[in-house]
C-alpha positions as CSV (number, residue, x, y, z in Angstrom):
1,X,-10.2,-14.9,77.7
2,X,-7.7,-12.2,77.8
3,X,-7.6,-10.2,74.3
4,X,-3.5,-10.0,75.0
5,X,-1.4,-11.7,71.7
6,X,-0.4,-15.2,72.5
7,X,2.1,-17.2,70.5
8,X,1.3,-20.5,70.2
9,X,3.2,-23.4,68.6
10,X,0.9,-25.7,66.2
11,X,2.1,-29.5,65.8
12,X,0.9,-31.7,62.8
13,X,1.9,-34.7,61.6
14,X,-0.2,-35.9,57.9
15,X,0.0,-39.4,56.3
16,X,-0.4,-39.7,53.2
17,X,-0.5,-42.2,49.8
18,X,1.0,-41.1,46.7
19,X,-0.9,-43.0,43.8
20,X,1.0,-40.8,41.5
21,X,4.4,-39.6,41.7
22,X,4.6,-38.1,38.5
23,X,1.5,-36.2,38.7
24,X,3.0,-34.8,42.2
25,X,5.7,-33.6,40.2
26,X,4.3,-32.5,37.1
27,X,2.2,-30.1,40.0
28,X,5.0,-29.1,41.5
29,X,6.9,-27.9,38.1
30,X,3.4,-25.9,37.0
31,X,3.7,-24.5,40.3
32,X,7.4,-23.8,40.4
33,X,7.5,-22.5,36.6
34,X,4.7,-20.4,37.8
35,X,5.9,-18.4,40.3
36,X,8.0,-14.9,40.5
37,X,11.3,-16.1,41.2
38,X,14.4,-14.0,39.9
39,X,16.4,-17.0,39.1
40,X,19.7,-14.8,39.4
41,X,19.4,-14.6,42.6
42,X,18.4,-18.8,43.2
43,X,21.4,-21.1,43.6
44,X,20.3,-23.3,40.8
45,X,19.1,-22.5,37.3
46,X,14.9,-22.7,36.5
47,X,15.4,-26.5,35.1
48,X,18.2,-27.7,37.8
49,X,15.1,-26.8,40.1
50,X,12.7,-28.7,37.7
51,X,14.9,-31.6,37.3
52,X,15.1,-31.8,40.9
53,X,11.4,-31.9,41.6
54,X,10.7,-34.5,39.1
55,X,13.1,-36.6,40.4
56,X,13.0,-36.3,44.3
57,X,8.8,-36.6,45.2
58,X,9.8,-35.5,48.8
59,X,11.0,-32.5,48.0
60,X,8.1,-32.1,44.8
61,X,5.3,-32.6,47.6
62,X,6.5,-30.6,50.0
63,X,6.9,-27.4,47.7
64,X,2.9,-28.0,47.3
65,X,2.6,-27.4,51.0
66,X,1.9,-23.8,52.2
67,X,1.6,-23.6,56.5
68,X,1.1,-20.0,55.8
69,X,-2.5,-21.2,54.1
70,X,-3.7,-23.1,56.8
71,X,-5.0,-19.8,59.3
72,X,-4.9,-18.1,56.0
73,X,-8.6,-16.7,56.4
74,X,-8.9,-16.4,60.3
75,X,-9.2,-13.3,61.9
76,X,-6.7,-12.7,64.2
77,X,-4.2,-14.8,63.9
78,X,-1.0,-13.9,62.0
79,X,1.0,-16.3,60.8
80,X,5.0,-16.2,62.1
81,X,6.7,-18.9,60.1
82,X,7.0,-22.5,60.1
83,X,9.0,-25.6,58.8
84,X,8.1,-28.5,57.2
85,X,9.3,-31.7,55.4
86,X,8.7,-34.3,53.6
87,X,9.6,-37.9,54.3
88,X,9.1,-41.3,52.7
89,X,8.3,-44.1,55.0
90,X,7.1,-44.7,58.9
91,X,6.5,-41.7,61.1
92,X,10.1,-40.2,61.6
93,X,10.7,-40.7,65.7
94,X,12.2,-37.2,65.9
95,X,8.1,-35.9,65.3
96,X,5.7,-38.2,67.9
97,X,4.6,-35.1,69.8
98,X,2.0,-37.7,71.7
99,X,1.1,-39.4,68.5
100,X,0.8,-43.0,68.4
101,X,-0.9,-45.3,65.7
102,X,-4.0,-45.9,65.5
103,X,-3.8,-49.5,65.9
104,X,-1.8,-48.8,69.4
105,X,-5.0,-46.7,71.2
């Protein structure tokens, strides 16, 4: 294996079952009210962004998701940036990198 840098592209696609919404949010505010923002700079005021979160669960579970985290702690890799979202609902058709149910293998 060659020891030159290599950019690679990482696809994922998670499923998951909220049981609580409200705990999702309440998470998402600790973490939000938590963190070093200089809300004079933001847009939106500290509890425009907590209203938000507690009443949109897309948008409070994906503030609890961190791509950065996920090589975190592996040597050698750095990670360049990434995008994510949040959707309610069946797999979004824009995302089926070679998925396909599991029902449909």
């Amino acid at each position: 294996m060659s020891n030159e840098p290599v950019v690679m592209q990482v696809y994922c696609r998670v499923e998951v079952l909220v049981r609580a919404p409200a705990a999702v949010a309440e998470r998402a505010v600790r973490e939000l009210t938590g963190a070093d923002i200089d809300w004079s700079a933001e847009p939106d005021t500290l509890a425009e962004a907590v209203a938000e979160l507690r009443t949109d669960l897309p948008q409070a579970l994906g503030s609890l998701l961190d791509p950065h985290r996920m090589l975190s702690d592996v040597s050698g890799v750095e990670f360049r940036g990434g995008h994510l979202w949040v959707e309610p609902g069946a797999p979004s058709p824009r995302f089926l990198p070679g998925f396909v149910e599991p029902d449909e293998r």
